[in-house]
Structure formats: structure tokens, C-alpha cells
N, C-alpha and C positions, 0 to 999 in steps of 0.2 A: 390440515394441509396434506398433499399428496406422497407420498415417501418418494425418498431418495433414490434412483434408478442407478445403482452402483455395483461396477463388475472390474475384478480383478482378475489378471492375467499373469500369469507367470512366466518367462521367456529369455532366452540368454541372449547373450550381446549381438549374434549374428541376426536375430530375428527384430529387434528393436527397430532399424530405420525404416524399415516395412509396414509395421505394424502403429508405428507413430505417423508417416506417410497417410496413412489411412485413415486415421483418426484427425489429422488435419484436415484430410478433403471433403472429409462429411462434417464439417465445421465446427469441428472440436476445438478449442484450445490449450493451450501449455501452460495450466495454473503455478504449475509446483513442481521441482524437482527435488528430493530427498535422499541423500548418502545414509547408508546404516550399515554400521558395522555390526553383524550377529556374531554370536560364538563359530568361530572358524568359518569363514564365510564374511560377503561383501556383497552388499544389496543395493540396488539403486530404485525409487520410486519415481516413477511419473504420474502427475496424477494430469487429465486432460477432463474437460468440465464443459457441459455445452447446455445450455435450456434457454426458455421453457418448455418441455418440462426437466424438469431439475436431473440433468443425468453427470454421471462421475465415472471413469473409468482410468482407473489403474494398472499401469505396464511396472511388473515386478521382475527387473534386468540383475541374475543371479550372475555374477563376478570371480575370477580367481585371484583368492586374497593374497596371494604371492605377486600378482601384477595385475590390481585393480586398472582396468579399463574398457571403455565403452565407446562403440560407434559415433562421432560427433554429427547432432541434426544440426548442426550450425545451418547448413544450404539451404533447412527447408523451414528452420523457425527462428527469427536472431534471438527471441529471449530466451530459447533453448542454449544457445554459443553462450550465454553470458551467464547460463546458469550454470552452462558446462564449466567454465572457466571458474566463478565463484566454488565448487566444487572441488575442482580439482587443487586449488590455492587452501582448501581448510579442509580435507579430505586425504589428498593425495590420489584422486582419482583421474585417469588418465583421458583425458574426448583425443580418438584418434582422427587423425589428421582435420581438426579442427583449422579453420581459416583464420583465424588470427588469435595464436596461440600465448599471449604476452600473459602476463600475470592483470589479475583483477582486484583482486582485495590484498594480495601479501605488497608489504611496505618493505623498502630493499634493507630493513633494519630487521627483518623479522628472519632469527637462522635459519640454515637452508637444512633440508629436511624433515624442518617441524612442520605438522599441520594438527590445528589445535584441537578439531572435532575429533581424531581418532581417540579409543579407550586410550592408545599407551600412549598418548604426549605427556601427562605427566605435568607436573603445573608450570609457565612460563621462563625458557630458560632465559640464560643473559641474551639480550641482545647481541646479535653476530656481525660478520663483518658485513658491511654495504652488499649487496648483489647487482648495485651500478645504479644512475639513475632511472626514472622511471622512462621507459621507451615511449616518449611523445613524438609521432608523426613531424619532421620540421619544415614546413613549407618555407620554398625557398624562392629567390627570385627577385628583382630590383624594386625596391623600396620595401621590401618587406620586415617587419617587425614584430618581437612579440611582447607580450604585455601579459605578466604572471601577478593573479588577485591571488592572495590567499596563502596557503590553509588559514591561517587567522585574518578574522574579520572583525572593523570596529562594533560595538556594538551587541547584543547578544543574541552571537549566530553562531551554530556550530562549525565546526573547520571542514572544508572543502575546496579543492586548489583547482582553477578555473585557467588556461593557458591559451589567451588570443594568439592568432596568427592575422597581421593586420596590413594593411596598404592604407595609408592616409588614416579617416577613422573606419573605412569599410574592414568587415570580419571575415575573413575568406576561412575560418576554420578556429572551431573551439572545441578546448579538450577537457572534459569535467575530470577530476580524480578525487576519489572519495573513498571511507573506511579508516578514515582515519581515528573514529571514535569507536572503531570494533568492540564490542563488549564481552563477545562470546555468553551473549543469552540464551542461546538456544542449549549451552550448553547447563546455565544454572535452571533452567527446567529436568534436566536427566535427575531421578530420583525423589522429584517431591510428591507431597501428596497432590491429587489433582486440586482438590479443591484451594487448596491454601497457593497454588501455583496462578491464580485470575488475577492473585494484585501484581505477582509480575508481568501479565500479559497486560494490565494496563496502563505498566511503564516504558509498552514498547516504543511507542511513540508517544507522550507524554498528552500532545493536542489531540489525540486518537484514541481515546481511553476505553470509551464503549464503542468502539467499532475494532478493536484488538482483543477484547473481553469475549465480544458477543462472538468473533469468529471462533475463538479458544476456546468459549462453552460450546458453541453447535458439535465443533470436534467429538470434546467430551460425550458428549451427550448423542452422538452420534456412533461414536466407538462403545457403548453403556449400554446399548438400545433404552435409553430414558426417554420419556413423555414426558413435555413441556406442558403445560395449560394453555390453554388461548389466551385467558387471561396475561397469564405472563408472558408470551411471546408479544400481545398490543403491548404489556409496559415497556418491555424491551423496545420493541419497534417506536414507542414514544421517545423514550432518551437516545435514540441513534440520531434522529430527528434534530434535538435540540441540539446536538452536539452540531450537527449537520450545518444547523443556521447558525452558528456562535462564529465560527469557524469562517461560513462565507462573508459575512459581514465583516469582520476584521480583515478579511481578504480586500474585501469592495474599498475600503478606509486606505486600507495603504494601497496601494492601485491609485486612487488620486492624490496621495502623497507624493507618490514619484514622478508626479507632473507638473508638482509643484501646487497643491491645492490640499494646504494641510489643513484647511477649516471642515473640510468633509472628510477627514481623517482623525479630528479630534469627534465630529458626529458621531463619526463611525463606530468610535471608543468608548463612545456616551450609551449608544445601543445595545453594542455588547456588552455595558455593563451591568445592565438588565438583566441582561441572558445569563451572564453568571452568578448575578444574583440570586436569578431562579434556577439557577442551576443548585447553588445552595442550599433552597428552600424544598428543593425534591429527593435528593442523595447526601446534602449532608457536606458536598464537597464542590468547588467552583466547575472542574471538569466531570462532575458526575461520576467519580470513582464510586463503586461500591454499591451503586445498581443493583446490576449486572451479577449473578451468580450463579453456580452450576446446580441446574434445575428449575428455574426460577428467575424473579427480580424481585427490588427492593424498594419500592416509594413512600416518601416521607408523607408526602402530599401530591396535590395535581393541581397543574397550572389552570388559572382561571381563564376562559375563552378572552371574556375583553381586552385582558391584558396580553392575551399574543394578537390580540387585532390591532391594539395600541401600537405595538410593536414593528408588526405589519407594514400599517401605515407609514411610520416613521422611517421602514428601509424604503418604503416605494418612495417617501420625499426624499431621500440619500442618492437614491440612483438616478431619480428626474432631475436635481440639479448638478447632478454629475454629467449625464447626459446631455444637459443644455447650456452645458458651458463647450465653446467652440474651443478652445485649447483643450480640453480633457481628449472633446471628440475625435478632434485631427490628431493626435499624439496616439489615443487606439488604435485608431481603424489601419489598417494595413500592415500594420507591426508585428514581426516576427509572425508570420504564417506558418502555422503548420497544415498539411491539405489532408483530405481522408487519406489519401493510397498509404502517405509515411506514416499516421497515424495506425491504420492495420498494419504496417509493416514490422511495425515496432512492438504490436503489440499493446499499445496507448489504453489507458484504464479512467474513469472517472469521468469528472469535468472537463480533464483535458481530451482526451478522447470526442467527447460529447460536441466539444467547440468544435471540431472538423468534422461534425455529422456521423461521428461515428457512434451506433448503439449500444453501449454496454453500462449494464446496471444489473447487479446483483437481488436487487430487491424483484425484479422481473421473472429473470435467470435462473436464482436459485434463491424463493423465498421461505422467510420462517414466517412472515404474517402476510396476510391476503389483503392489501391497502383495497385490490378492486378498481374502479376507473377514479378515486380517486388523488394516484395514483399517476404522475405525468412524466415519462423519461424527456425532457425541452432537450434538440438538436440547433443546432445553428451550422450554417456552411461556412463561416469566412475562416476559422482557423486561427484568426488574429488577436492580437490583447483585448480587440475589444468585444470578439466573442466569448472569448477566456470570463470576461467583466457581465458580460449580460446572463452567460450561465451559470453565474452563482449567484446575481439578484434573480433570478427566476426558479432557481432551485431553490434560496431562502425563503421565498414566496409559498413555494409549495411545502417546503419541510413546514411552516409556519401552520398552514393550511392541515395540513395532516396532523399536526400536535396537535390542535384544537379536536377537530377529530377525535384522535384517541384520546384524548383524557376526557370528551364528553362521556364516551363508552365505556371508561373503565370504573370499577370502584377501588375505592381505596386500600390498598393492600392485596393488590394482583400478586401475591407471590407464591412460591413454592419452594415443598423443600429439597435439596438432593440427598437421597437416600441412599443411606449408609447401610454395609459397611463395602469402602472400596472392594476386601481383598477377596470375595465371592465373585468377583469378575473372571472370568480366563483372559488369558494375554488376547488381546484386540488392537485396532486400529478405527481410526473415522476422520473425518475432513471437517471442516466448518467455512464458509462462504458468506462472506458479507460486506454492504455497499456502505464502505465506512466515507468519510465527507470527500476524500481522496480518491476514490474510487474500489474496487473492489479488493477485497484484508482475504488471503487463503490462507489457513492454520490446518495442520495436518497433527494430528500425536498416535504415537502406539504406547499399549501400557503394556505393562510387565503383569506375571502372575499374581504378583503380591500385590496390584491396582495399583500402583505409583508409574510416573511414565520414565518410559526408557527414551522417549525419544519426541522432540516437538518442532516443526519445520515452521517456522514463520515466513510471509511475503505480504510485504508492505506494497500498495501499489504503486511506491515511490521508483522500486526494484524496475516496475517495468518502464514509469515515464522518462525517469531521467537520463535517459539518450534520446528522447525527442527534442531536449532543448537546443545543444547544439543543432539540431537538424532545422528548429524554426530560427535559429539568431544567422545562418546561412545569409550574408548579402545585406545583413545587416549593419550598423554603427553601431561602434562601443558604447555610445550613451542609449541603446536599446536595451542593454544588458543588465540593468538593475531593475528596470519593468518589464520585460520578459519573465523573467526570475521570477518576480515578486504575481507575474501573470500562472505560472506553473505551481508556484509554491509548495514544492516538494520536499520534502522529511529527511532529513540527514539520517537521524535517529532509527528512523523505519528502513532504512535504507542500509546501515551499519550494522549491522546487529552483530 
């Protein structure tokens, strides 16, 4: 593979919206922002990512740790404002005159003062007094009403508080609010060893196992200067794959659930449980934990071709009589649209992304295995649930297609080892980049002298879609909102960290 085109820049607060400015308009994007607190001193990382070919560049904004704060790119990127604002909520760092400056992740129970990433918070005080309700926009005006889902939901769904603003059943305005499951992970990464820190990276997102692993090793192993084998980058690239199709297929099942068509949702059930079957029979574990490891990968065995053509098959007969049922049909097509412009506006990653025509895939972008033409980014232009639904039977197609692929290629026991011993390392940093079934997982870590990290920035590509959704439920009816949802299907989990 081609290395990594990676340049870091050092630069103080007044030079930053210049310098990001620029990196914008030469079509960079805003992967990552990262808070570090050094010994006396206060750092802020941007990391901006643009391929193919695979380029990374790093704005390193030095701070005065007496009053941490930084220019706010809010005007010229929104997932910058909302990284500014997540930052400043568990940091304590300031986005100056930032355009909508409300709190992001602090819950009005969490005391004021504390922010939980800095060294001295010191472990969780009592909770403090209220700091008010949460500042929701209230649209006002005759006949208007709102309608509060959540934080708890029946069922097993993480907690997420959803707050219509409505006229008859039309949606004139929704407010997601989420964090409520914060876990402060990024902070149980500070001090472990690397290697023994993959199984928590593959509890970030639980249905994300090997595409939060794979990001976390490239990190590693990028901050190392370690060499992967070809071999174990194809197994790698084989389990992102499987994970890829397990994933859509359950997607595709409930999508015609919420239409009322639970016979193609018990199919749907029947297929993926195949898929974890053989999920099983390769790692050992239903979601493929344990792969995946620094230097390397791990395979039990290799799936046998017929049986992912079996498989194949069987989602192509899932989608054609989903497709050819005229209730399924008309209940899609035009539903909650999202168009390109909101899609790049936002930022949009993944599949959802992809359903408004918009290009982004990591495996292109920034790869670790060369798939080659075979190898297909599918776009669609309507933006609607039932683009949402066609681009992940067409993507399980393809993940299918390429698992067959790599395991005819591979032999058994692609692996490698990572070589020891950490603490011959000097203090470093690296990124990792990968097109997990969501769209694209950025992990950043720096390690310390002694090879343990000091520091690890997770972004779920949940981080960037979910403010698309209110944007496509616009103009919609409430009863759009549990198959929109269920069309986005976004990570609490990856999203709370």
C-alpha cells in the first residue's frame, strides 16, 4: 500500500481559522477534533483527511492554560461547532464566539465546573444543583404542540430524548438529545497498555466491533511505524466485510418491519443468523470480536464461497419481495429526504451519505487493502428511506462478493505478531481510518514514553449523521419517525462515549 501523506502543523489560536479555511477549500475534511491537556500547557488537535491518495494533516492549536480557548470554525464547518461545543462541555475549552453556544453533552445534573476529561477532575462528584432545563428552541404558534419520546424507550434501545414540535401530525421541527449514556471511554484508554486496550475499542460500539478495532490498530500501528502483511490486512479487510453485511441485512428486516411486513423481517433474522453463525466459526465470537489485533489478525477458519453465494442469493430474494410489494414501495420512496447539499453540509458519513449521492468511503479514501475494481462505492440520488434501503442491499451484495474474494485468496492463518516490547518506543502519535458498516470510524491515540497511551480520541460516524435526521424528518408526519430512524440507524453508543 502507498504510505500515509501526513503533515503536522503547529500554530496558535490566532492562525487556526485561516489555516483550516484552507484546508477546507482544497477539499479536506474535519475528521477529528482532540483536547490535550500536556504538562502546563493546553493543546487542541485537528486532524483534516482528504484521499485518494490517503493524505492527513494536523493543525496543533497551542492554548493558554489559564483560559483555554480557541477561535470557533463554526461559519465554515458545522461538525467543527458541534465538536467545538462537545469539547468545551468535557474539556472546559472555550469556541470563541461560537453561533450557538448552549451545552452539548453536559446534562443540567452534572456540577458546574466539572469537566470530566481534564487530569484534575478527580473521580465523579455528587451530583449538583440543576443548571435549568435543556434549552430547546420552542416553536410557537396556533395549533402547535409538542410531543417528548424518550430518554427511555420500550424495548431494547438506548436512551435518547427526541422532542417534536408538531401541527396536526406534520413535524415542523425535531430536537434529538443524547449522552445520556456517557461513559467516559476515552478516558479508561489513558494508561493502558496498547495492546490489551483493542477489547475496549471493540466495545465502543458493540454492532461495530471490527471497524472500532481496525480503526484503533491502524492508529497504533501508525504512531509504531509497524508493517502490517498483506496477508493480514486481506483478513482484516475480510471481517470488516462480514461485519458490513450482518449488519445491513438486519437493517433491510426491520425497514420492512416498520411497514408492517414482519415476514420479511423474521427472513431477515433467519439470514443473519447465518452470518453469526459464521461469524462464530471464524473469530470465535458472534460479532467477530477478537480478529482483529495490533500487528495482525486472527482466523479460525475461512468461509466457504458457496456458502456466501447461498447467502447472497437469499438477501437478493429479501430485497425483490420487499421491493415488489407495493405497500413496502410507496411507504419508501419519498420519505424523509435528505438531498446532497444537507448531506455535505452536515458532514454525512456512510450509507447515509451515499443515499443523497454523496461519495465518501474510507476504503477508497484511505485504504489498508487494495479491494481494486473489485471494489464498488453504489450512490443513489433520492436521499429517501427507500434509498437508505437499496443502499444496503447493494452494499451487502458487494461486502458478500468481496468476502468470497478474500477468503479464496487467503490461506489459513494470515496473521501476525505485534512486536514487543512497547516501552522502546518514543512518545508518538498516529490516526487510523476506516469504512466501518456506518460509515467511516476516525481514532487518533498518542502514547507516552513508557509505550502506554496517554491519550485516545474516538469518532463514531454516528458523531457526524445525527443531525441529518431531524433535517430529513423536516415536513414530515410523526408516523415517519420510527422508519426514518430505523432508515439512519445510528449508534447511541458511538455517539456517547
Amino acid at each position: 500500500m502507498p504510505p500515509v501523506q501526513h503533515a503536522t502543523i503547529d500554530l496558535g489560536p490566532a492562525e487556526l481559522p485561516g489555516q483550516a479555511a484552507d484546508l477546507l477549500a482544497a477539499g479536506n475534511r474535519l475528521a477529528l477534533v482532540a483536547a490535550h491537556h500536556d504538562p502546563g500547557k493546553v493543546r487542541v488537535v485537528y486532524l483534516f483527511v482528504q484521499g485518494p491518495p490517503d493524505t492527513r494533516t494536523e493543525l496543533h492549536v497551542h492554548l493558554d492554560p489559564r483560559y483555554p480557548a480557541v477561535p470557533s470554525l463554526a461559519g465554515i464547518s458545522f461538525p467543527a461547532g458541534r465538536f467545538e461545543r462537545e469539547m468545551r462541555d468535557l474539556h472546559g475549552i472555550v469556541p470563541l464566539d461560537h453561533p450557538l453556544p448552549r451545552r452539548l453533552v453536559r446534562h443540567p445534573y452534572w456540577p458546574r465546573g466539572w469537566y470530566p476529561m481534564r487530569p484534575d477532575a478527580g473521580p465523579p462528584p455528587p451530583f449538583g444543583e440543576p443548571e435549568g432545563p435543556f434549552p430547546f428552541l420552542t416553536v410557537k404558534g396556533p395549533g402547535v404542540y409538542e410531543i417528548p419520546v424518550g430518554p427511555v424507550h420500550a424495548g431494547l434501545i438506548e436512551p435518547g430524548h427526541f422532542r417534536f414540535s408538531v401541527v396536526g401530525e406534520t413535524i415542523l421541527k425535531l430536537k434529538a438529545r443524547l449522552w445520556y449514556v456517557h461513559k467516559g471511554i476515552e478516558k479508561h484508554f489513558e494508561g493502558r497498555d496498547p495492546a490489551e486496550a483493542v477489547a475496549l475499542a471493540e466495545r465502543v460500539s458493540g454492532d461495530t466491533a471490527v471497524g472500532h478495532a481496525l480503526a484503533y490498530c491502524l492508529a497504533l500501528e501508525h504512531a509504531t511505524e509497524t508493517a502490517v502483511p498483506a496477508e493480514a490486512r486481506a483478513a482484516r479487510a475480510l471481517l470488516l466485510e462480514l461485519e458490513r453485511v450482518h449488519n445491513h441485512v438486519a437493517d433491510l428486516g426491520a425497514l420492512c418491519n416498520d411497514v408492517g411486513h414482519g415476514i420479511l423481517n423474521a427472513h431477515a433474522w433467519r439470514i443473519r443468523e447465518q452470518l453469526l453463525r459464521l461469524n462464530q466459526e471464524i473469530t470465535g465470537h458472534r460479532l467477530l470480536r477478537g480478529g482483529i489485533r495490533p500487528g495482525g489478525c486472527t482466523l479460525r477458519t475461512l468461509p466457504q464461497p458457496a456458502r456466501l453465494r447461498a447467502i447472497a442469493a437469499d438477501v437478493a430474494d429479501l430485497v425483490d419481495l420487499a421491493l415488489g410489494h407495493r405497500t413496502v414501495l410507496d411507504r419508501f420512496t419519498g420519505t424523509a429526504v435528505l438531498t446532497q447539499d444537507a448531506a455535505r453540509g452536515l458532514g454525512c458519513l456512510g450509507p447515509v451519505a451515499r443515499a443523497s449521492s454523496l461519495p465518501t468511503d474510507a476504503r477508497h479514501a484511505h485504504p489498508d487493502h487494495d479491494h481494486g475494481e473489485a471494489l464498488t462505492t453504489h450512490l443513489l440520488p433520492g436521499g429517501d428511506v427507500l434509498a437508505r434501503f437499496r443502499i444496503r442491499a447493494q452494499e451487502a451484495q458487494t461486502s458478500l462478493a468481496l468476502a468470497e474474494r478474500l477468503a479464496d485468496r487467503l490461506p489459513l492463518g494470515a496473521t501476525a505478531d505485534w512486536p514487543p516490547p512497547y516501552g522502546n518506543h518514543r512518545p508518538s502519535s498516529g490516526s487510523g481510518l476506516a469504512e466501518g458498516w456506518r460509515g467511516t470510524i476516525a481514532t487518533r491515540i498518542e502514547l507516552a514514553a513508557d509505550g502506554h497511551l496517554s491519550r485516545v480520541k474516538i469518532v463514531d460516524p454516528s458523531f457526524f449523521n445525527w443531525p441529518a435526521l431531524p433535517v430529513a424528518l423536516a415536513d414530515t408526519i410523526v408516523p415517519d419517525f420510527p422508519l426514518t430512524n430505523k432508515s439512519f440507524n445510528l449508534s447511541y453508543a458511538g455517539n456517547d462515549l
